[in-house]
N, C-alpha and C positions, 0 to 999 in steps of 0.2 A: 318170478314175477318181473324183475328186470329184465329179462332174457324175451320175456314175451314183450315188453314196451318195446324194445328195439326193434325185434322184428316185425310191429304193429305199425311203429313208424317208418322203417324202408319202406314196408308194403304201403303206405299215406303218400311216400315220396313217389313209390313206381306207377303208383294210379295218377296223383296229378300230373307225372310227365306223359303217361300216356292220354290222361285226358285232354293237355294239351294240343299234343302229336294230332290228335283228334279235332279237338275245337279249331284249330286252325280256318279249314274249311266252311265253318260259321260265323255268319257274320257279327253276331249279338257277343261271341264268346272271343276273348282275345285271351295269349299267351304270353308271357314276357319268361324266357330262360337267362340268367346271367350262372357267371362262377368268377372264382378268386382263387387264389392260392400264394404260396409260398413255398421255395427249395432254397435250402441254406442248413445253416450247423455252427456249431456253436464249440470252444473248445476254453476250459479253462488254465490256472498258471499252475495249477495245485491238486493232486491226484486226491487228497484226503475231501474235497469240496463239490458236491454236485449240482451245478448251476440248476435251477426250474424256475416254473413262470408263475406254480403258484401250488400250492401244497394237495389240489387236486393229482400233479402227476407225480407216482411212485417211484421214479429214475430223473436222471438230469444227466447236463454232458460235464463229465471231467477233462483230463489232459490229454484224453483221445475222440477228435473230431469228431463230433456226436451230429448225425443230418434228420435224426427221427424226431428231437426233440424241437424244432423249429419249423420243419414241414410240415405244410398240409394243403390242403383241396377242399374247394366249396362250392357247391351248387346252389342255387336260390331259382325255385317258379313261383311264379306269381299268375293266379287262374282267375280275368274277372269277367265273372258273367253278368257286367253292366249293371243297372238301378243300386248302384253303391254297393253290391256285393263280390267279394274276389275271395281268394284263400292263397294262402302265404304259405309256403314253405323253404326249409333252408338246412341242409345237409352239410356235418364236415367230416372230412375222414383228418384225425391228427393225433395224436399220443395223448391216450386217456388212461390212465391210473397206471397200468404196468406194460399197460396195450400200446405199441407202433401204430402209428398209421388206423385205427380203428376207428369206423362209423358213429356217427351219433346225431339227433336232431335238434339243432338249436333252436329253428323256428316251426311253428308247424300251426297256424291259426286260422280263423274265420275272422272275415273284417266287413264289419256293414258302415259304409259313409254315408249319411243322408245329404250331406252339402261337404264343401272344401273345407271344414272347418273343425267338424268332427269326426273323429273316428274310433268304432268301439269293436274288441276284437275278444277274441275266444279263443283257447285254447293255449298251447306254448308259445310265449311272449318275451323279447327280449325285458331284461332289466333295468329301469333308466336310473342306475348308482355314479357312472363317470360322463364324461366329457362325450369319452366315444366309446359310447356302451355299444351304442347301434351298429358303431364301424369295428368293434374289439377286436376280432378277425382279420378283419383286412387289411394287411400287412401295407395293403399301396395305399392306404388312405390317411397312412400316418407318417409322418416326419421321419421318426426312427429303425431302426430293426425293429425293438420287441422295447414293449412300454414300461416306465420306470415300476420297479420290483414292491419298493416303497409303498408306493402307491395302490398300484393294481394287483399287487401279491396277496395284498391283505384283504383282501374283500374277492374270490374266484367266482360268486354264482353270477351266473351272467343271463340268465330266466327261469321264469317261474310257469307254472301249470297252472293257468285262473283265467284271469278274464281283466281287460285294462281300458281303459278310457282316455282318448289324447282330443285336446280341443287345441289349435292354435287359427291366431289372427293376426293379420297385420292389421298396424295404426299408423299409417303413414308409414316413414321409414324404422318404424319400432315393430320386430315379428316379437308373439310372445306364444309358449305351447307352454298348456298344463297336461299334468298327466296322473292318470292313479292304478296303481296295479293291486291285485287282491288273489292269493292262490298259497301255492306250496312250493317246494323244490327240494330236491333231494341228490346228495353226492358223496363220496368216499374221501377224505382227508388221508394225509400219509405222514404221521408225524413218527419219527425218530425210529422207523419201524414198525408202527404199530398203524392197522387201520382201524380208522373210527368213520363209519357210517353214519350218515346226518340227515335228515328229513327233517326240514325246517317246515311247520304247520303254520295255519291263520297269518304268510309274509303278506307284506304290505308295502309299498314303497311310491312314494308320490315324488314327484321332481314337476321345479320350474326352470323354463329355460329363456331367456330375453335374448334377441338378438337384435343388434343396431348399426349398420354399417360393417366395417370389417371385425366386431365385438361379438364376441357371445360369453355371455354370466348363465352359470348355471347352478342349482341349491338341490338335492335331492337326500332324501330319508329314507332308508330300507330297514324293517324291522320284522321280528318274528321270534316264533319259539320253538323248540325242538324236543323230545324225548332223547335225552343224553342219557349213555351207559359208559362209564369209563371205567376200562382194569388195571387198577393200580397192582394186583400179585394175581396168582392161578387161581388162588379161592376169595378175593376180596373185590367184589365190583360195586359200584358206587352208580346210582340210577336217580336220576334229577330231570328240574324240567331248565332247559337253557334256553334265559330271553339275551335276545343279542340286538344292537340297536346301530345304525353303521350310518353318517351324517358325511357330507361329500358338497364341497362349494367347489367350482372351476371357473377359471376366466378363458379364453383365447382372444388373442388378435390376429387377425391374415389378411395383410392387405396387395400380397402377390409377391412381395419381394422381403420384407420382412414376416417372424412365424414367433411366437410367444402362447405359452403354452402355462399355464399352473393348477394345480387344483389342493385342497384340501381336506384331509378325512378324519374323523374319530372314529374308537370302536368302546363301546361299554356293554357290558356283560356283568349277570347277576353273580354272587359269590359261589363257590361250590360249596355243598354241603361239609361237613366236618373241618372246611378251611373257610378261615375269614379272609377272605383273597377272591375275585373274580376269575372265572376260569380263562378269560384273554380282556386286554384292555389297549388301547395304544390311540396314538395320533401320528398321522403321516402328510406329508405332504410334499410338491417338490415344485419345482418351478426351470423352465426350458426356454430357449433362446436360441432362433439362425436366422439365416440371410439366402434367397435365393440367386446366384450367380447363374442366370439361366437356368441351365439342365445339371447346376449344383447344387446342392446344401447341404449346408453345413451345421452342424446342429449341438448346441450344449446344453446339458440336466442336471442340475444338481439334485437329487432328493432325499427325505429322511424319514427316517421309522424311528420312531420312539416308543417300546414297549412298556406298559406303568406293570408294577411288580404283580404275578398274576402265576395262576394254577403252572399254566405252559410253561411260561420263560420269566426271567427277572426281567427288571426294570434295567435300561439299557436308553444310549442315543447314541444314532448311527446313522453314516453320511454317508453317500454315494456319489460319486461322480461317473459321467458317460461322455463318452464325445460319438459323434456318428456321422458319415456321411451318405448325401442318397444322392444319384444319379440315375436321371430318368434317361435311359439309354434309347427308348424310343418308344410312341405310343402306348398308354397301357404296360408297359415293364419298368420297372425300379431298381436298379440294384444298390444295394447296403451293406454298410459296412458300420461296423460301432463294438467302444472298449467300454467296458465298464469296472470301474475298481470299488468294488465290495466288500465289508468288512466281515470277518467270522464271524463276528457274534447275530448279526442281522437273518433273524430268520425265514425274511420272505425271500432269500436270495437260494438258501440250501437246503437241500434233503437233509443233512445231519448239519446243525450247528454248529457254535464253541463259544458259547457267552463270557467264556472265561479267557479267551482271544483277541490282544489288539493286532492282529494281524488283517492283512489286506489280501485278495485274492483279484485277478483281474479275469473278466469274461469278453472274449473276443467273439466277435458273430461275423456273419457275412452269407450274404444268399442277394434272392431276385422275388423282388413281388410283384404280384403281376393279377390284370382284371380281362375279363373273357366274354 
């Protein structure tokens, strides 16, 4: 079944570009083609440690220069055939669960706008859980290499399959956009070796977002529930329904030379059966600071994961530090550079753990990101 959505979806992506390629020649039908990407790699201080971005991928880079785990490529068309209707989609090839470099469709919807103000869409839909849910991907649209662990480790789905509602207005110099999303999503977890399969049913996720000058405040809620099956031995599987509820506040400021960045997150989850314990719980949050020196910055993060004592992992607080620099070397390319020093026991950082570890690990990156 998964094997047929994929192939459902290239074949969704190869018709809108060629219906583009087509529409061109009409004048009611416009095309818009972009892409993005990233080449770079990532290497850590510590061969027992596997750096990842988020417990979607099955491998991470250790102490030999890993470039699959940081790379990727994206295409995005956008096909509008005027009176508010267009169709969106949005292709990336990058390392999904054990897979290098493999395909998959972030975006792929129907959008009807009756006026500038709203717009109501069908189909696969990004997530609005972060800051920059919308830009998650694109590596040039963000201050750093690859986004604090803390934060965005903990929370992977990044759309849903349903149907979403965005209204935004300005009021003078105050823009505000609501938004409401309603569907499903589904994905593969890799924890400590074991996969666990997840199909989150009846998600939901509303987010507001104000912006006011060089300000944006943003509040959003994503919630759902899943048929969870977890094997604790060869003959004992344990089969529940898992409600997960994920709460997400961000501020930024950019006012061209200064960049401040924060956001904050909760996760609460119902207990697992036969344990009075939730099966994951935590709060994270982190908060970032640079300065634009021209075509430098410079850039500092502190963030933190706090797991509360749960099915997964104990109860734990753990600090990261990052430094990063980006240089926009010329139009459209980026290149970056950034350290981050990670503790063992902090799970959104590694494939395999060590809660029982005050040790530090440091993740060194570096690549070029780049818009097309």
């Amino acid at each position: 079944m998964q094997r047929l959505h994929a192939y459902s979806a290239r074949a969704a992506m190869a018709m809108l570009l060629s219906l583009g390629a087509v529409s061109i020649a009409q004048a009611d039908i416009t095309t818009t083609i972009s892409g993005f990407g990233t080449v770079g790699g990532s290497i850590t201080s510590n061969s027992d440690y596997a750096y990842r971005h988020d417990p979607t991928e099955a491998t991470g880079a250790t102490n030999q220069f890993d470039i699959g785990l940081e790379s990727r490529l994206g295409v995005q068309a956008v096909v509008d055939f005027g009176s508010g209707i267009s169709v969106t989609a949005q292709e990336i090839a990058r390392q999904r669960g054990s897979e290098t470099f493999s395909l998959g469709t972030e975006w792929l919807y129907l959008q009807y706008a009756p006026n500038s103000d709203w717009k109501l869409r069908l189909g696969r839909v990004a997530l609005a859980t972060f800051l920059m849910s919308d830009s998650r991907e694109v590596g040039y649209a963000a201050p750093w290499f690859h986004a604090p662990n803390d934060m965005y480790g903990s929370n992977p789905f990044q759309y849903l399959d349903g149907a979403q509602i965005r209204w935004h207005h300005n009021l003078g110099p105050v823009g505000i956009m609501l938004e409401g999303s309603l569907g499903s999503s589904r994905t593969q977890y890799f924890y400590i070796g074991q996969i666990i399969n997840i199909e989150i049913k009846d998600q939901s996720n509303v987010a507001a977002t104000l912006d006011y000058g060089d300000f944006r405040f943003r509040v959003a809620r994503t919630r759902g529930h899943s048929p969870a099956v977890i094997p604790l031995s060869p003959t004992f599987v344990i089969s529940f329904s898992l409600q997960d509820t994920f709460t997400s506040v961000g501020f930024q400021y950019d006012n061209g030379k200064a960049v401040v960045l924060s956001e904050w997150g909760k996760r609460s989850e119902n207990n697992m059966p036969f344990f009075n314990e939730p099966v994951g719980a935590s709060r994270e949050w982190y908060v970032a600071g640079g300065w634009r020196f021209g075509k430098l910055t410079p850039l500092l993060t502190y963030g933190k994961f706090d797991p509360d004592k749960s099915f997964t992992e104990p109860a734990g607080k753990f600090g990261t530090w990052s430094g990063s620099v980006r240089y926009d070397v010329v139009r459209n390319v980026a290149l970056k550079a950034q350290i981050s020093r990670a503790q063992a026991g902090n799970s959104t950082y590694w494939t395999t753990f060590n809660a029982a570890s005050s040790e530090r690990i440091n993740v060194y990156s570096v690549g070029a990101d780049f818009v097309f």
